[in-house]
C-alpha positions as CSV (number, residue, x, y, z in Angstrom):
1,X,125.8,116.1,102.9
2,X,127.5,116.4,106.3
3,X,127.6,120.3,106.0
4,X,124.0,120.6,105.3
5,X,123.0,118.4,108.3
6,X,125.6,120.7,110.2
7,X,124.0,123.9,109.2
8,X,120.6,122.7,110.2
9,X,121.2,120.9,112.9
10,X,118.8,123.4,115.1
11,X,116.0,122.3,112.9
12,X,116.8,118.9,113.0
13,X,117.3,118.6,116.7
14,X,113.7,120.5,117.2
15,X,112.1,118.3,114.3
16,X,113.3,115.1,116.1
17,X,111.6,115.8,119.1
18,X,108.2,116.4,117.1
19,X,107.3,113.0,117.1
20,X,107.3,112.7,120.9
21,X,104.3,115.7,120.8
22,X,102.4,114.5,117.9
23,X,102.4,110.9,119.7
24,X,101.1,111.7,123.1
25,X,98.5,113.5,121.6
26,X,97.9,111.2,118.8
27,X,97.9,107.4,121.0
28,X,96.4,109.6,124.0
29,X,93.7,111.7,123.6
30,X,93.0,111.0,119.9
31,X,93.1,107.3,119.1
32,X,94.7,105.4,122.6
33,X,91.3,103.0,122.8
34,X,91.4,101.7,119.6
35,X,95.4,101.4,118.7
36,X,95.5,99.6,122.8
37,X,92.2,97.5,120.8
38,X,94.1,96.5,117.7
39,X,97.7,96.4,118.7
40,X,97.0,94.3,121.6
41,X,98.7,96.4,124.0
42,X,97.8,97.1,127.2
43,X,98.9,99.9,129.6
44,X,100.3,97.9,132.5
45,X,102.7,96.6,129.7
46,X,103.7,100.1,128.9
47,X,104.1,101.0,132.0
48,X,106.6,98.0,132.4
49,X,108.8,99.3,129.6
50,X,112.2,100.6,129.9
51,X,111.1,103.8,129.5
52,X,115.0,105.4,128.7
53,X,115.5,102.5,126.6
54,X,111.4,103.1,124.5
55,X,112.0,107.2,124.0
56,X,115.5,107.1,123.8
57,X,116.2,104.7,120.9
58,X,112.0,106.4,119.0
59,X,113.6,109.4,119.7
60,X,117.0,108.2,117.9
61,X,114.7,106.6,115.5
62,X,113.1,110.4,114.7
63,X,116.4,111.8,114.5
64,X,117.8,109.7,111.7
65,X,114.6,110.6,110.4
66,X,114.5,114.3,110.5
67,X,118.3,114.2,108.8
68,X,117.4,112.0,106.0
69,X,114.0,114.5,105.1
70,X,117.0,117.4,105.1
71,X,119.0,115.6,102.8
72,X,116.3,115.0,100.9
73,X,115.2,118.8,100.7
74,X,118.5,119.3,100.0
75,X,119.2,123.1,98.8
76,X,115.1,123.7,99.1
77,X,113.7,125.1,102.1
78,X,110.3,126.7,102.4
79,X,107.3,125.6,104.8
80,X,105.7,123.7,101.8
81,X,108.7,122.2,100.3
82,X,109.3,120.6,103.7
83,X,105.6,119.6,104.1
84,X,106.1,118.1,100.5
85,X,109.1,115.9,101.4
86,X,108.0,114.8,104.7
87,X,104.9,113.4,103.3
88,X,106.9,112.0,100.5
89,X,109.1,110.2,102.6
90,X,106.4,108.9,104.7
91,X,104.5,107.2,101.7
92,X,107.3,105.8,99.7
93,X,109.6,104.8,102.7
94,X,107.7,104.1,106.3
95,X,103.9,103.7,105.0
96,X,105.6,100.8,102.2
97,X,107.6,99.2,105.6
98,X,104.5,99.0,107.8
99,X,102.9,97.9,104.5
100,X,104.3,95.2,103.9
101,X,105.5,94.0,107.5
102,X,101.4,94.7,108.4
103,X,100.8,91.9,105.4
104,X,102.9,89.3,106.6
105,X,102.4,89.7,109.8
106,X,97.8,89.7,109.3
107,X,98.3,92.8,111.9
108,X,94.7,94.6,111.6
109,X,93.4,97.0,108.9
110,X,92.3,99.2,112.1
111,X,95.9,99.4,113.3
112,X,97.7,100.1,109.9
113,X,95.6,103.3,109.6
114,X,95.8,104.6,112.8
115,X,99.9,103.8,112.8
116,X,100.2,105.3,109.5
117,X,98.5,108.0,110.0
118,X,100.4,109.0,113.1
119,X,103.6,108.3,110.4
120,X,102.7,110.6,107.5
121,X,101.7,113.6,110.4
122,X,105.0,113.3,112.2
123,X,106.8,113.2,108.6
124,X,104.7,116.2,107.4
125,X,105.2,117.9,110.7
126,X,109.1,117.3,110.9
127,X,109.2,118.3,107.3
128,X,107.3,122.0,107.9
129,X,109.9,122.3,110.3
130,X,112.9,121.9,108.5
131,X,111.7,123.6,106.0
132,X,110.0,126.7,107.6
133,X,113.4,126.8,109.5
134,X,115.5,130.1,108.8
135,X,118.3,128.8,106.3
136,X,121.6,129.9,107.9
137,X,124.4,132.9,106.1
């Protein structure tokens, strides 16, 4: 296992930082009126984040991510393999989390779409990456 995330750890590195693309775009210009609407978030409390602490540990988050979707894929590689596994992994392991914390929790309908539809692109996406990626000697 450690050798295959060594090999690929171009592809992870690029797939990790997928997530930060794919999120501006998709709680900006795509959806940022109603997640702020149904998460109950407001932009002066963004803007009083940490902002090293916010992208640092999501983008920590995305790496653990990317490496377990290359495990996963394992001796496979191929654009659609990777597209396969990242949307795999996004509806049997982080769609089921929000799932189930979005249940307890009587967080909105609204909101469970639009985070888990951000969830299964940024899976798929990291995924095509990884897999699309050259396999090495």
């Amino acid at each position: 296992m450690s050798t295959l995330l060594l090999q690929h750890w171009p592809a992870i590195l690029v797939a990790s930082f997928t997530g930060f693309v794919l999120g501006g775009l998709w709680y900006g210009p795509l959806f940022l009126k109603p997640w702020l609407q149904a998460s109950g978030m407001t932009m002066e409390r963004g803007k009083a984040q940490n902002k090293l602490v916010v992208f640092g540990l999501a983008w920590l988050a995305n790496l653990v991510a990317a490496s377990g979707l290359r495990v996963f894929m394992g001796t496979h590689h191929g654009l659609l393999i990777g597209m396969h596994t990242g949307l795999m992994g996004a509806l049997v392991f982080a769609l089921t989390a929000l799932t189930v914390i979005y249940l307890f929790e009587s967080r909105p309908f609204k909101l469970w779409l639009i985070n888990s539809g951000y969830q299964l692109v940024n899976f798929a996406a990291m995924g095509a990456i990884l897999g699309a990626w050259p396999v090495p000697g």
